[in-house]
C-alpha positions as CSV (number, residue, x, y, z in Angstrom):
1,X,45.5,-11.3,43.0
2,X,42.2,-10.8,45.4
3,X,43.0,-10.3,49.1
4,X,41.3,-13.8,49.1
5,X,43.5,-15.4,47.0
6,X,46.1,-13.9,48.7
7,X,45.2,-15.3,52.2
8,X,44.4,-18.9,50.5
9,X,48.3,-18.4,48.9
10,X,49.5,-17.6,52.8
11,X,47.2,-20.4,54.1
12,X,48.9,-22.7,51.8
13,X,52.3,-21.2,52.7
14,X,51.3,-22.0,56.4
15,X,50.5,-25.7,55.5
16,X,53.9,-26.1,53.7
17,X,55.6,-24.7,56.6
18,X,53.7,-26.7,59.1
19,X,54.9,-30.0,57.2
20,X,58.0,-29.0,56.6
21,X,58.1,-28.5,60.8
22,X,57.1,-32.1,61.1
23,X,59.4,-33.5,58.5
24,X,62.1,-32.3,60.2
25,X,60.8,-33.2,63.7
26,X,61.4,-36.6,62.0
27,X,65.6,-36.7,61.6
28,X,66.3,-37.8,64.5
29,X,64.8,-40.8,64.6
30,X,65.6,-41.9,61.1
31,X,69.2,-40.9,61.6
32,X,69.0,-43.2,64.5
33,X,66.8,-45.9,63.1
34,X,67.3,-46.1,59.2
35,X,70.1,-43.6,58.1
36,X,69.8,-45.3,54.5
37,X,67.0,-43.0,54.2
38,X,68.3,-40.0,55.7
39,X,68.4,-38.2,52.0
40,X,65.0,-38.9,51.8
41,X,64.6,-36.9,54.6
42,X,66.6,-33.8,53.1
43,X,64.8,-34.1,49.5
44,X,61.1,-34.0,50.9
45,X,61.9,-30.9,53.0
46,X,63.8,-29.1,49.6
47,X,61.0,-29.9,47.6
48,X,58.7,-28.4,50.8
49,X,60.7,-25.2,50.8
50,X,60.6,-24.9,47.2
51,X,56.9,-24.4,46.9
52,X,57.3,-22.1,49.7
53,X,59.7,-20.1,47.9
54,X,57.2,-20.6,44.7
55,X,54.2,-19.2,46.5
56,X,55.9,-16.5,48.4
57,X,57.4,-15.4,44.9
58,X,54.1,-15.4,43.3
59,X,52.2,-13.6,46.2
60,X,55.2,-10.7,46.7
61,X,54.2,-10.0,43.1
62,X,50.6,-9.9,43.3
63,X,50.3,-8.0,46.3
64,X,54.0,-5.9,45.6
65,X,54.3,-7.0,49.3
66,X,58.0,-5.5,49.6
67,X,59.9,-5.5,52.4
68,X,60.1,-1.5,53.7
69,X,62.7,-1.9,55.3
70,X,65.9,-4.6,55.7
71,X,64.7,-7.4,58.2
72,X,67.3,-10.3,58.8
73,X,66.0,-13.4,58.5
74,X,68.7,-15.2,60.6
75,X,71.8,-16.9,59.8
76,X,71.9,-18.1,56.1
77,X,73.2,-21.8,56.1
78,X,76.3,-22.8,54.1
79,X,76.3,-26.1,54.3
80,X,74.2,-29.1,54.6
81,X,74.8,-29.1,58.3
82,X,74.3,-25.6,58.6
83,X,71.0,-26.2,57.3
84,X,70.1,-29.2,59.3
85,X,71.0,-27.0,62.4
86,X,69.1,-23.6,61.5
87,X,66.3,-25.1,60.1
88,X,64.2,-25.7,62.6
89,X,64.5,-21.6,63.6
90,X,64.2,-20.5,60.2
91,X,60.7,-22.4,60.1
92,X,59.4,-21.3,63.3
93,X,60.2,-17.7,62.1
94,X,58.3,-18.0,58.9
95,X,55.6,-20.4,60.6
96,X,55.4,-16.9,63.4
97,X,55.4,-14.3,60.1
98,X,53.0,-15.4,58.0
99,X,50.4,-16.7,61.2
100,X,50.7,-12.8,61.7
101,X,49.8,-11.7,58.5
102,X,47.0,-14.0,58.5
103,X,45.6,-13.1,61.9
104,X,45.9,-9.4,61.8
105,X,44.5,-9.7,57.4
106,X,47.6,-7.8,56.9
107,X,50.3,-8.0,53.7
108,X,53.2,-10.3,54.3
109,X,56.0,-7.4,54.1
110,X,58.3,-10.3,54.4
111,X,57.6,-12.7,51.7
112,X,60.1,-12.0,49.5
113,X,63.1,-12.3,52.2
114,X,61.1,-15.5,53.8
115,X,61.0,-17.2,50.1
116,X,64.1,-16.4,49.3
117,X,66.0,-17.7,52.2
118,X,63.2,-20.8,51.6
119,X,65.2,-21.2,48.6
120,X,68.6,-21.3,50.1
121,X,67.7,-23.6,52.5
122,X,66.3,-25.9,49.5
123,X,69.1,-25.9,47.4
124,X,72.0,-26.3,50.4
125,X,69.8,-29.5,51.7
126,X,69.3,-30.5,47.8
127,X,73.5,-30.3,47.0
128,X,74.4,-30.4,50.1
């Protein structure tokens, strides 16, 4: 993969991120206003962090952007409310990462530990 189509894989990363942000800006009010459609909620940001996950995968093996060193992503959610609570960090953190690594036209060192944890986050708010 070109450095290129490894910023446009990032850039698209960022746009994921960015929606998943405003999806989940969102639960509140349709907890409050039309809870029948609170899994709705859950499957659009799985599907979200999936294609995170997806990309990240696919760009850590392009660029064999591995972490050097142990970074800790934050706290890994167990459940479906652990998820609904930490989200909103966890996406801010990646949202902060990958900006970086954009900005500065640096490798994401962190793509593989941000995808994966992507992927935990999809599959706890998938089964719950």
């Amino acid at each position: 993969m070109s450095t290129i189509a490894s910023e446009s894989v990032l850039a698209a990363v960022q746009k994921c991120l960015d929606s998943a942000k405003l999806i989940s800006a969102i639960r509140p009010l349709v907890h409050e206003c039309v809870s029948d459609y609170e899994a709705c909620v859950d499957t659009s940001l799985s599907e979200q962090l999936e294609l995170v996950s997806g990309l990240l995968d696919e760009y850590t093996l392009a660029r064999e952007a591995y972490e050097p060193e142990y970074i800790d992503p934050g706290e890994e959610p167990l459940s479906h409310a652990d998820a609904v609570r930490l989200l909103d960090q966890f996406i801010d953190a990646a949202r902060n990462e990958v900006g970086n690594a954009l900005n500065s036209k640096t490798v994401l060192f962190t793509a593989c530990m941000i995808g994966v944890r992507a992927m935990t986050f999809s599959c706890v708010l998938r089964h719950g």
